[in-house]
C-alpha positions, -999 to 999 in steps of 0.1 A, spaced: -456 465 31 -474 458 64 -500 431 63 -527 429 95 -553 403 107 -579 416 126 -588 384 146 -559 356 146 -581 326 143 -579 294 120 -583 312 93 -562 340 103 -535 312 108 -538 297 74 -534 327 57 -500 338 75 -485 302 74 -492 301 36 -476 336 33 -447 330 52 -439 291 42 -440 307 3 -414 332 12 -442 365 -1 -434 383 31 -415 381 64 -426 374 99 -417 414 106 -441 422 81 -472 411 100 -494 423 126 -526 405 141 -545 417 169 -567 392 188 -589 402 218 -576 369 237 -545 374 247 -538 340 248 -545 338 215 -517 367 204 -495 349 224 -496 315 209 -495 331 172 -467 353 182 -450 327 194 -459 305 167 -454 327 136 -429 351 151 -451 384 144 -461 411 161 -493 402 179 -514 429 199 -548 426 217 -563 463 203 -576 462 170 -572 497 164 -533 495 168 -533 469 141 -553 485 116 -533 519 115 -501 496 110 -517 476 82 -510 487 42 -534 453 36 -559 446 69 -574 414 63 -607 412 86 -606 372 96 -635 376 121 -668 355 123 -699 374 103 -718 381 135 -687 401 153 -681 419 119 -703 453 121 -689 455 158 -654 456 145 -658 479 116 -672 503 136 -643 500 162 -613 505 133 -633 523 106 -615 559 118 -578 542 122 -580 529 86 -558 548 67 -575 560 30 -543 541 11 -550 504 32 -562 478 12 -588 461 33 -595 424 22 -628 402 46 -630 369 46 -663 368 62 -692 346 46 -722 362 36 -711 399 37 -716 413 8 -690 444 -9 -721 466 1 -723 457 29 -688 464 41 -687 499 22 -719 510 39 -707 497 72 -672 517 66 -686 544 55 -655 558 37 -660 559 3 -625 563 -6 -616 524 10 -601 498 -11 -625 467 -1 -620 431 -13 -644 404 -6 -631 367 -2 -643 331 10 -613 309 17 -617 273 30 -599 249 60 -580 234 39 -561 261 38 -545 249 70 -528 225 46 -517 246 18 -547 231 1 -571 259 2 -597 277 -20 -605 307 -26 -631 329 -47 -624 368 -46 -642 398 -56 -634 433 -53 -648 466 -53 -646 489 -86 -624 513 -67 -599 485 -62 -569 487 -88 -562 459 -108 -524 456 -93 -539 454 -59 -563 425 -67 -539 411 -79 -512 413 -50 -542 402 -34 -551 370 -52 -515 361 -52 -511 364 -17 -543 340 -11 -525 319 -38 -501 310 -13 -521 285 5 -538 271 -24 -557 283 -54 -573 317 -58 -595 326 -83 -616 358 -93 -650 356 -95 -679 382 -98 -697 389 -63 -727 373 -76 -717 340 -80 -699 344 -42 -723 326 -24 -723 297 -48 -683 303 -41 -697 292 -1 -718 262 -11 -688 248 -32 -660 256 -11 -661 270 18 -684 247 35 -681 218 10 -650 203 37 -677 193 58 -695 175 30 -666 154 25 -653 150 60 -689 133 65 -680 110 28 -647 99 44 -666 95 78 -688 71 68 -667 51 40 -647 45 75 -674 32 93 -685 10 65 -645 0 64 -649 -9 101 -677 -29 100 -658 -46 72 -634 -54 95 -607 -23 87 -590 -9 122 -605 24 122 -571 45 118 -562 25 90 -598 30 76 -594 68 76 -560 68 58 -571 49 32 -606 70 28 -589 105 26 -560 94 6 -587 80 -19 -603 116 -21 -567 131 -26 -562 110 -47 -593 118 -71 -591 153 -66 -558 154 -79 -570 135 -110 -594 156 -118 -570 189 -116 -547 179 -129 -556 155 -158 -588 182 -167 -607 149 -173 -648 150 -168 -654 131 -133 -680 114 -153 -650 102 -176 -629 93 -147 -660 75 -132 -666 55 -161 -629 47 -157 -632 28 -128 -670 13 -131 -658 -21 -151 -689 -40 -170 -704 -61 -141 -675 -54 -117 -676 -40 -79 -678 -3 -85 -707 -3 -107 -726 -25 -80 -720 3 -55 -729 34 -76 -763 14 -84 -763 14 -46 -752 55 -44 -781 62 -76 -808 45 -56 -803 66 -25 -805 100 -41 -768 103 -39 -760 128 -64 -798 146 -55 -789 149 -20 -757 164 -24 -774 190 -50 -797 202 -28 -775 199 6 -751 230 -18 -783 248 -27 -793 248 12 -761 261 16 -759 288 -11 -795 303 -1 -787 301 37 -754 326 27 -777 344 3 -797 352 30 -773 361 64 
């Protein structure tokens, strides 16, 4: 089974790391094109697969042909590989706001296999998530090769199309949300006196940490709140602080922004 990457970004990256660190396919099973060819050169190098710099080339290879490009370059690059396609290629985007639709009118071919998915940085970590939706023409057995292989950098779950750009709002952008909480519990750290290195380690470890207790105990985060908010202690005093600022509000409607701006690309 050959896999391809049309565009050999971040993303891209994540997605073959994850792969190969989890043993589901070999280096020799991969080709990525990547108009830079800088940029084939460093993952080639990198990854030890076969990296090219025509995107056609890698999309007659492919048996899977993941399309890791930005939304904006997407139409450009269907309509450069939508002849080289073979009719058997399973062909899996991971572009926001593009919707199954919209990929089998921009194809054009009927008779494609077309998965929609919306993985997240984190991924870069093994840490990723993932919501996936596929087309009705898409087999069971090869949504789920496909969900397993984006299992390999974190968790992948199916999810019907019309809850995908809620899938954005909650995941794919929601790093950002948090890289902004930790950023600025570090600069309160600081101005507590915290060396600022030290003041990140101990932020993001804190999120990790809570994370993880809410996967894996199942508990409410309500319930694990409570847990910590002792009667008249510290943490009560600052969520008092959090409730008065439209903590919870702002964050509601900062995911709703989110999900209508994807709603509407």
């Amino acid at each position: 089974m050959k896999i391809g990457f049309i565009g050999l970004g971040n993303m891209a990256s994540a997605i073959i790391g994850g792969m190969l660190e989890k043993g589901m396919v070999e280096a020799g099973d991969i080709v990525g094109s990547e108009k830079l060819p800088e940029t084939a050169k460093r993952a080639a190098d990198r990854f030890g697969i076969k990296a090219v710099t025509d995107n056609k080339a890698a999309a007659r290879e492919a048996d899977i042909l993941f399309l890791a490009v930005k939304p904006n370059f997407l139409s450009e690059v269907i309509a450069e590989i939508r002849e080289e396609v073979r009719k058997e290629t399973l062909i899996v985007s991971i572009a926001a706001g593009r919707t199954l639709s919209y990929l089998k009118e921009a194809f054009g071919r009927p008779e494609l296999k077309i998965i929609r998915c919306m993985p997240n940085t984190p991924a870069l970590v093994l840490e990723g998530c993932t919501g996936v939706s596929a087309g009705d023409e898409v087999p069971g057995e090869d949504l789920d090769l496909v969900v397993k292989l984006l299992s390999s950098f974190g968790r992948a779950s199916i999810v019907p199309e019309r809850l995908m750009d809620v899938v954005v709002g909650i995941s794919g952008s929601s790093p950002a949300y948090v890289f902004m909480f930790i950023e600025a519990m570090a600069d309160a750290a600081v101005a507590g006196g915290m060396p600022r290195q030290q003041a990140y380690e101990f932020c993001a470890q804190a999120v990790l940490g809570s994370a993880r207790l809410v996967l894996e105990t199942g508990t409410h985060p309500g319930q694990l709140k409570d847990m910590v908010c002792s009667p008249g202690g510290t943490t009560i005093d600052a969520v008092r602080v959090l409730e008065e600022k439209g903590f919870r509000a702002a964050v509601m409607d900062a995911v709703a922004a989110c999900i209508e701006k994807s709603k509407n690309m």
